[in-house]
C-alpha positions in Angstrom: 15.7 4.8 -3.9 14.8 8.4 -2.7 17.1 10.5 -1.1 15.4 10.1 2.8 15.5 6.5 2.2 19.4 6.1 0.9 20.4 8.7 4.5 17.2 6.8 6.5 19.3 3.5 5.2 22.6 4.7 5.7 21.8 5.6 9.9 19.9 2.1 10.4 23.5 0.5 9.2 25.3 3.3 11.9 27.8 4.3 9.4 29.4 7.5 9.7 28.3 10.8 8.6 31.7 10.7 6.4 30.8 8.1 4.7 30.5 7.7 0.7 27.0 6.9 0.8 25.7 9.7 3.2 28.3 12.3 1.5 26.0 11.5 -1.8 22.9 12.0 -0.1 24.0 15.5 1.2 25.1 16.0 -2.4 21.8 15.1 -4.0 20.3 17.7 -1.3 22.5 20.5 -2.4 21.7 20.4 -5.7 18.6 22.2 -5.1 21.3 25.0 -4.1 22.6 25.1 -7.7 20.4 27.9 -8.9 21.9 30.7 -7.1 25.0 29.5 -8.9 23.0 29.2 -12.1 21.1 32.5 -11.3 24.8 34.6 -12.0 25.8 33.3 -15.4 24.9 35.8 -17.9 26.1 35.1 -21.7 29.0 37.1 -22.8 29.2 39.2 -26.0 32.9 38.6 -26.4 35.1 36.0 -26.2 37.9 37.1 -24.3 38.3 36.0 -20.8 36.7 38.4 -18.7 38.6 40.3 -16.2 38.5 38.1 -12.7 37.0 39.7 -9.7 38.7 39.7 -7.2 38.3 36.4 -5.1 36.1 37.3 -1.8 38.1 34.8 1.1 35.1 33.4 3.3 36.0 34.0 6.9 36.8 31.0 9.1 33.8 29.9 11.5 34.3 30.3 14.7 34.5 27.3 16.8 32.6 28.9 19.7 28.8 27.5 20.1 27.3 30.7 21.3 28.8 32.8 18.2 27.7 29.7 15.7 24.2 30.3 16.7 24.5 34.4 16.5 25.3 33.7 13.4 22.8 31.4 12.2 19.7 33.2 13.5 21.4 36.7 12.4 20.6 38.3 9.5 22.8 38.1 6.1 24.0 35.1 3.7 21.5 32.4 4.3 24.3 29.8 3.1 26.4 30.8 5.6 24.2 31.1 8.3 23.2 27.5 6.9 27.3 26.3 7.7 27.4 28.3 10.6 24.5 25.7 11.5 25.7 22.3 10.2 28.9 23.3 12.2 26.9 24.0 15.7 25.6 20.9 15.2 28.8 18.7 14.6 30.5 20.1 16.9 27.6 18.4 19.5 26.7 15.1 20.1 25.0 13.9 17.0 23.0 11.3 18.7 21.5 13.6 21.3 17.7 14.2 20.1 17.8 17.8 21.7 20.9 19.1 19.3 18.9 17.6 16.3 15.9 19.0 17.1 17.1 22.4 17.6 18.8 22.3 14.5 16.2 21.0 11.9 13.9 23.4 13.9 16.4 26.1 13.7 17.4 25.8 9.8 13.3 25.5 9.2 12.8 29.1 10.9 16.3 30.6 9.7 17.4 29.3 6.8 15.1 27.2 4.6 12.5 30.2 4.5 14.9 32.0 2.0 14.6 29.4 -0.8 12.6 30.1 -3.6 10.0 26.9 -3.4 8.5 24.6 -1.1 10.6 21.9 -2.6 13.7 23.7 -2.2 13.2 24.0 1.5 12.3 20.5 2.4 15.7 19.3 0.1 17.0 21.8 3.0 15.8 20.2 5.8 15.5 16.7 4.6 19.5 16.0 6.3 18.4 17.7 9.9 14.9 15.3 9.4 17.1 12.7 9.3 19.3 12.9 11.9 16.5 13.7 14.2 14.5 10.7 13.6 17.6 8.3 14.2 18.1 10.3 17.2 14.6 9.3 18.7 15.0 6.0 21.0 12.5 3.6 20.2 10.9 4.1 24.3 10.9 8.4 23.0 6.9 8.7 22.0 7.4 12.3 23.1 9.9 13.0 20.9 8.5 11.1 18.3 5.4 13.1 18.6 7.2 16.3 18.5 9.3 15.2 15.3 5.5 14.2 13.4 3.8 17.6 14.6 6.8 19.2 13.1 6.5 17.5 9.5 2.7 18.5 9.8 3.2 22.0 10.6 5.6 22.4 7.9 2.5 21.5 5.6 1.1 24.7 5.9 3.3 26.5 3.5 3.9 24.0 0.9 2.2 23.1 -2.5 -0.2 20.3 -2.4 2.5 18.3 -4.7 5.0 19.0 -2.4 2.9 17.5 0.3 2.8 14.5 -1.5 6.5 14.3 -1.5 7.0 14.6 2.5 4.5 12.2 2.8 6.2 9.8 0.9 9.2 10.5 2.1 7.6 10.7 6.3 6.8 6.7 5.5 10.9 6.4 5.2 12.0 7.6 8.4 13.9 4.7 10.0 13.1 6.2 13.8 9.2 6.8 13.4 8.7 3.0 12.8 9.1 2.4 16.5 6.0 4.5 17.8 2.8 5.4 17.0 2.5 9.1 17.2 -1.1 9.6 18.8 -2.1 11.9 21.4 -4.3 8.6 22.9 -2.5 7.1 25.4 -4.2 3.5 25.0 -2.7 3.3 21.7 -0.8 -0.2 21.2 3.1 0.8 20.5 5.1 -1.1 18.2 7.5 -1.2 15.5 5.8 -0.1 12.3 2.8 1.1 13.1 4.0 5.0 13.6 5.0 5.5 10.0 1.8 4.5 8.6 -0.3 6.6 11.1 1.8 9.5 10.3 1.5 9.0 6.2 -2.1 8.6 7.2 -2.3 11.6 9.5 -0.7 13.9 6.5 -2.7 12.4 4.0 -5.9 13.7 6.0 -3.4 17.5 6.2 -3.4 17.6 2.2 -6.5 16.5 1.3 -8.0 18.9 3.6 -6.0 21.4 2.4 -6.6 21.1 -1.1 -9.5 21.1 -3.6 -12.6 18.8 -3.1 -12.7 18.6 -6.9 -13.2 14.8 -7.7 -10.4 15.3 -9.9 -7.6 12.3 -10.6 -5.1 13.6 -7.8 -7.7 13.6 -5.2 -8.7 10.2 -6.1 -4.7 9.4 -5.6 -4.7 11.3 -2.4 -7.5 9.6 -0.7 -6.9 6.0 -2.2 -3.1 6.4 -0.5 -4.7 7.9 2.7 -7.6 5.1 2.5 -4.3 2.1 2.0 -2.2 3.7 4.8 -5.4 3.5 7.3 -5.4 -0.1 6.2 -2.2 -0.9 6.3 -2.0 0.6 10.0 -5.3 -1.9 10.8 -3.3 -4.4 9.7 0.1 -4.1 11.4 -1.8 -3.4 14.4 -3.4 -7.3 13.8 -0.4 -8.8 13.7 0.1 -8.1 17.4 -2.3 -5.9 19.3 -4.8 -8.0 21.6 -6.6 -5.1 22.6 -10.1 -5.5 20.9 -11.2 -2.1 20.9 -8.0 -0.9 19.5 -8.2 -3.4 16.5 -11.9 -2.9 15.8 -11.6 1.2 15.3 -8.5 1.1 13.4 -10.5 -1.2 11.4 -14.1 0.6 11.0 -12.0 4.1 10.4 -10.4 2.1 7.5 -13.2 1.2 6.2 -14.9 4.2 6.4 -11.8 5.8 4.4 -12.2 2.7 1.0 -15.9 3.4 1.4 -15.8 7.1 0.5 -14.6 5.9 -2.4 -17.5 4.3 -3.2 -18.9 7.0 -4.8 -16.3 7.9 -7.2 -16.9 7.9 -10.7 -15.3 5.0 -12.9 -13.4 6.5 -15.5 -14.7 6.9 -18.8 -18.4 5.1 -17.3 -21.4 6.5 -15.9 -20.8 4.1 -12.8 -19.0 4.6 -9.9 -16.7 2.2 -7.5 -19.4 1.1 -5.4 -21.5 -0.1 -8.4 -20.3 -3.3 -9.1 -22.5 -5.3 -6.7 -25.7 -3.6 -8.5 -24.8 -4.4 -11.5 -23.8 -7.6 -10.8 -27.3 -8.0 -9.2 -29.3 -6.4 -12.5 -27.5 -8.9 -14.6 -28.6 -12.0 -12.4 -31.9 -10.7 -12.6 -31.7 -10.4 -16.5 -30.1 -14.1 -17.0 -33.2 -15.1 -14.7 -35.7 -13.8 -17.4 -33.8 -15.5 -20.2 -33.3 -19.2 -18.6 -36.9 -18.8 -17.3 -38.1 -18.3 -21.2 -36.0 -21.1 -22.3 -34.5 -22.9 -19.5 -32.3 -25.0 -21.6 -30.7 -21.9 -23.4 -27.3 -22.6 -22.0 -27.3 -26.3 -23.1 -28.4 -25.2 -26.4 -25.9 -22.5 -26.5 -23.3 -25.0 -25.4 -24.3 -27.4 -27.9 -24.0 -25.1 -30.9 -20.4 -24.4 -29.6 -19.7 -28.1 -29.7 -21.1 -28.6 -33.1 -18.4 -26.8 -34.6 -15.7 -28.6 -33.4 -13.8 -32.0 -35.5 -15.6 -35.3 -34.4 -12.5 -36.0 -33.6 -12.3 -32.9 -30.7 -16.0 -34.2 -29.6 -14.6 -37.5 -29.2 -11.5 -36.4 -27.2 -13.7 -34.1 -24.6 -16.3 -37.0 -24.2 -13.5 -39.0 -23.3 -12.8 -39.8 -19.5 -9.7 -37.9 -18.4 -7.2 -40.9 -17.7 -7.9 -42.5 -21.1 -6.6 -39.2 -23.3 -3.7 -40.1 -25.0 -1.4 -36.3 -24.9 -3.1 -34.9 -28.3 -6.5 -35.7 -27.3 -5.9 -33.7 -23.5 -4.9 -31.0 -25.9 -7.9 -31.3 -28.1 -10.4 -32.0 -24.9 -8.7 -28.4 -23.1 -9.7 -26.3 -26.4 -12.9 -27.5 -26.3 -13.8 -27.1 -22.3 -12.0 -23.4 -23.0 -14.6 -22.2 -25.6 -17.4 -24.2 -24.3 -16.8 -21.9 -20.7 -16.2 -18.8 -23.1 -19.4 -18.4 -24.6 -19.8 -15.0 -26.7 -22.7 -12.6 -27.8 -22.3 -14.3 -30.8 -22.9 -17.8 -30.1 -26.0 -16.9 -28.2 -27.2 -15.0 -30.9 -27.1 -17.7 -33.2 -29.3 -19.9 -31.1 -32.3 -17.2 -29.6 -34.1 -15.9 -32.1 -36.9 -14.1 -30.7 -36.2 -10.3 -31.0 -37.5 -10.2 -27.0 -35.0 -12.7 -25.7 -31.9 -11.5 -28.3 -32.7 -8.1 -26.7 -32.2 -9.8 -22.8 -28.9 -11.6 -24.3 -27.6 -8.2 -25.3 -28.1 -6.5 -22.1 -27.0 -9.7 -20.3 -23.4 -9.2 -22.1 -23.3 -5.2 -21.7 -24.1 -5.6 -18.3 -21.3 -8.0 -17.6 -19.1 -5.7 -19.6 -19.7 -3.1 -17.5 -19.0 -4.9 -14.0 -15.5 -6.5 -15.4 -15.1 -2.3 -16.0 -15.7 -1.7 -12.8 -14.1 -4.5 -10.9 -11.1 -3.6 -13.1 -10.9 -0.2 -11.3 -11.5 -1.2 -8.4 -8.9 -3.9 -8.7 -6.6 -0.9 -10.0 -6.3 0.7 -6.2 -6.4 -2.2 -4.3 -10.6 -1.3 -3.9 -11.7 -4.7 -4.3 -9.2 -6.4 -1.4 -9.2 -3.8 1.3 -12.6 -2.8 1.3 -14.3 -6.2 2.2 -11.1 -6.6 4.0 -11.9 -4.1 6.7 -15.6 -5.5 6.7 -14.6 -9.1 7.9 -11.6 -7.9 10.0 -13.1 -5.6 12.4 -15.7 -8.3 13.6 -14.9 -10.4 17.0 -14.9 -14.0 15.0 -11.9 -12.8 12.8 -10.0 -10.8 15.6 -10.7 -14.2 17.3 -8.8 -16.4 14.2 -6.6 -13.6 13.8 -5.3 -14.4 17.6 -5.1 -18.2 17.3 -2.9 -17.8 13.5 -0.7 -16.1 15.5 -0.3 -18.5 18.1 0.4 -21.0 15.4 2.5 -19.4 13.5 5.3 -18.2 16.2 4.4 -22.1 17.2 5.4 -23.6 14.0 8.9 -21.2 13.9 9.6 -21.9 17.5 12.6 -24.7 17.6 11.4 -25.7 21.1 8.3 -27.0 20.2 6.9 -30.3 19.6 4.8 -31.3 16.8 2.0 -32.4 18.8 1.7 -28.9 19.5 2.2 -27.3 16.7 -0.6 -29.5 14.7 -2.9 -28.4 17.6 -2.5 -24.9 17.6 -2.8 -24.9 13.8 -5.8 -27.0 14.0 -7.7 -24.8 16.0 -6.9 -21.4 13.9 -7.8 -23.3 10.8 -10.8 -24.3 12.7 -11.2 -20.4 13.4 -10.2 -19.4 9.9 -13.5 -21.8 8.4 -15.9 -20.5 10.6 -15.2 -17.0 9.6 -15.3 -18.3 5.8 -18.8 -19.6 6.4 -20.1 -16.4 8.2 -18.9 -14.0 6.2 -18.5 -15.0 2.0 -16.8 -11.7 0.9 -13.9 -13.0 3.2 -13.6 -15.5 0.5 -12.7 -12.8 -2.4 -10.1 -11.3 -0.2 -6.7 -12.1 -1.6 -4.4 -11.0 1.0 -6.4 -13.1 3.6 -6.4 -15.8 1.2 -2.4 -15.7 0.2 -2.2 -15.5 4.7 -4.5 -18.5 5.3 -2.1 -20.2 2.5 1.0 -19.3 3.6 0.1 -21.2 7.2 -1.4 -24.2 5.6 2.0 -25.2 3.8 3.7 -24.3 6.7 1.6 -27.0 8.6 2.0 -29.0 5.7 6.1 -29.1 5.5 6.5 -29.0 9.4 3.7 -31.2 10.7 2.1 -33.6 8.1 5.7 -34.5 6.5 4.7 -32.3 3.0 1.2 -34.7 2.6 -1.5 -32.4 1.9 -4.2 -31.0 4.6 -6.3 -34.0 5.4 -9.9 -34.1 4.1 -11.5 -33.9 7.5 -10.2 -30.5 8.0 -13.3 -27.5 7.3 -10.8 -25.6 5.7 -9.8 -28.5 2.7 -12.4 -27.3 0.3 -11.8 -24.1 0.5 -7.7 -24.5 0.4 -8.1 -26.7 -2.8 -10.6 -23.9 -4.4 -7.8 -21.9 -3.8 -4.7 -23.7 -4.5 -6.6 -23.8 -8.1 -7.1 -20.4 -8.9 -3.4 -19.9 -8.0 -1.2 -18.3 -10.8 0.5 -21.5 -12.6 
């Protein structure tokens, strides 16, 4: 756990500022303060004691507020003008939003500017960033606003790395989660939402500020901009209604994983985007061969089989239900090679140096798209992009709305079971129709592991655990499914 997370943690709980946890937060931040300790030790050439200087007594702050703040914005010991802050602040009401804003804002144009590195400062402020967020009440946009335009100002002067880090650690901030910090009033409001818009808001701040080479750290920096503009999209779905809302936090999405697109697959000539193509050239390639020889996969197949025990043949001939245990085992090894065909079996059955040339390109093609599927699978390409596609159109926003309806239905203790099974009924209804109109919804696993999740809900709370009846438009696809799922 980070630092803003443990103090962003320790506020949500309302524990004291005195307390065990938070004290090891502030010392975790004041470690960054060691090397001005570390920057006076010089080795000695003798080992004797050295003579002891004398001891310099701090002077007692001052309890007045208007002499606390002279001496925090006046120059001299920035440590001290750093106490002479923390004690201003205390000696305030530590939940009023005003006190905590002044003071982060305070230490930010006062104090922090005297560390050595960008990191240095932010471990400064990280405390007073804290205590303003869980000062913000959730109905406080204004304030909330304020606090974001203050983490993205304070980009200006900080690495690119850096950046990173305060983006990461913007995501944590208990308080942000109940706004979303735009300067559009029709924006929908509600708990989540802000944190991802502001990631996704300095995402945008450090890409722009830094290199457009397509180097490995830009492709992090967008993919996690891209993800946050999703992950907005989709909090947003879980409870906004408003349709025009939904459809451009959607299509902005999208147009963030399709930049991507173009970015080179490592170590291949390909980039993101290319699968499809590829996929498309080695259709057209297994069309030439099986067009030649149209019985090339039975032959293939039946080569395979010929190596295999007339025993093993016997046993995968064999219906299902008559296997005895060792024969199921000997039938499964079969089916597995038979549907694992390699470069080598073909080769032993195509002879002609025209078709053994197709065969080859057939298999290097299909290397290459399980190369590129495998990076896009890496960054989450592969989900989120068609995701955003299917999402943004009326037919899903419309079995989006009707999910919901059955899902706070089927948690609901006041409602009956005839109306649970109706309202489910008619978003699986929804759900099919979207499946049939648009196939690439079909790939998309977090809309699959959703559309699940509500089925066996229906299932426990409505059919008595029996399974989804047959007549249902969704029991084909459920079972297709429910059999790719990890055993």
């Amino acid at each position: 756990m980070s630092v803003m997370t443990a103090m962003t943690a320790e506020n949500a709980a309302g524990t004291a500022s005195g307390s065990p946890v938070w004290n090891a937060a502030r010392s975790a931040l004041g470690l960054s303060l060691l090397w001005v300790a570390a920057a006076g030790c010089q080795p000695r050439a003798s080992t004797a004691p050295p003579a002891q200087p004398p001891t310099k007594v701090a002077q007692p702050l001052p309890d007045d507020l208007e002499q606390l703040k002279e001496l925090y914005t006046s120059p001299g010991d920035w440590q001290r003008r750093s106490e002479a802050l923390d004690k201003w602040r205390s000696l305030q009401d530590a939940g009023d939003v005003g006190v905590c804003a002044a003071a982060a804002e305070a230490r930010a144009e006062h104090v922090a500017p005297h560390l050595r590195t960008g990191v240095e400062r932010y471990e400064m402020l990280a405390g007073d960033l804290v205590h303003w967020a869980a000062a913000i009440d959730e109905s406080d946009s204004a304030n909330g606003l304020r606090l974001a335009r203050f983490l993205l100002d304070g980009l200006d002067g900080f690495e690119p790395h850096f950046s990173m880090r305060l983006a990461d650690d913007a995501e944590s901030l208990g308080a942000l989660s109940e706004h979303l910090l735009s300067d559009r009033s029709d924006w929908a409001v509600h708990r989540g939402a802000a944190r991802l818009y502001l990631a996704a808001l300095l995402f945008d701040k450090v890409i722009a500020a830094t290199s457009d080479e397509r180097s490995e750290k830009q492709m992090e920096l967008r993919t996690a901009r891209a993800r946050a503009h999703g992950q907005l999209a989709a909090r947003l779905a879980q409870s906004s209604d408003d349709d025009e809302l939904l459809e451009r936090s959607w299509a902005r999405a999208e147009s963030h994983w399709s930049e991507l697109s173009s970015w080179p697959v490592k170590d291949s000539p390909h980039s993101l985007g290319d699968a499809e193509k590829v996929r498309a050239d080695r259709d057209a390639v297994w069309e030439l061969l099986v067009t030649a020889e149209p019985d090339l996969l039975d032959s293939v197949r039946g080569a395979k089989l010929s190596t295999f025990s007339a025993d093993d043949q016997a046993a995968f001939a064999k219906p299902v239900p008559q296997r005895s245990p060792e024969e199921n085992q000997s039938a499964t090894a079969v089916a597995t090679a038979l549907a694992d065909l390699s470069l080598a079996d073909y080769l032993q059955v195509v002879d002609q140096d025209e078709r053994v040339e197709l065969v080859k390109k057939w298999f290097a093609l299909g290397a290459t798209v399980e190369q590129i599927t495998a990076a896009q699978r890496a960054i989450g390409y592969d989900d989120w992009l068609p995701r955003c596609q299917v999402e943004k159109t009326a037919e899903c926003r419309e079995a989006r709305v009707k999910l919901r309806a059955a899902t706070d239905a089927l948690v609901a203790s006041d409602s009956d079971v005839e109306e649970r099974s109706k309202l489910c009924n008619a978003a699986f209804d929804a759900w099919a129709r979207v499946l049939e109109t648009h196939d690439q919804a079909r790939r998309v696993r977090m809309l699959r592991d959703e559309i699940l999740n509500a089925v066996k809900a229906y299932e426990a709370l409505c059919l008595g655990g029996r399974p989804l009846p047959s007549a249902s438009p969704l029991k084909n696809q459920i079972e297709i499914w429910r059999f790719e799922e990890p055993r």
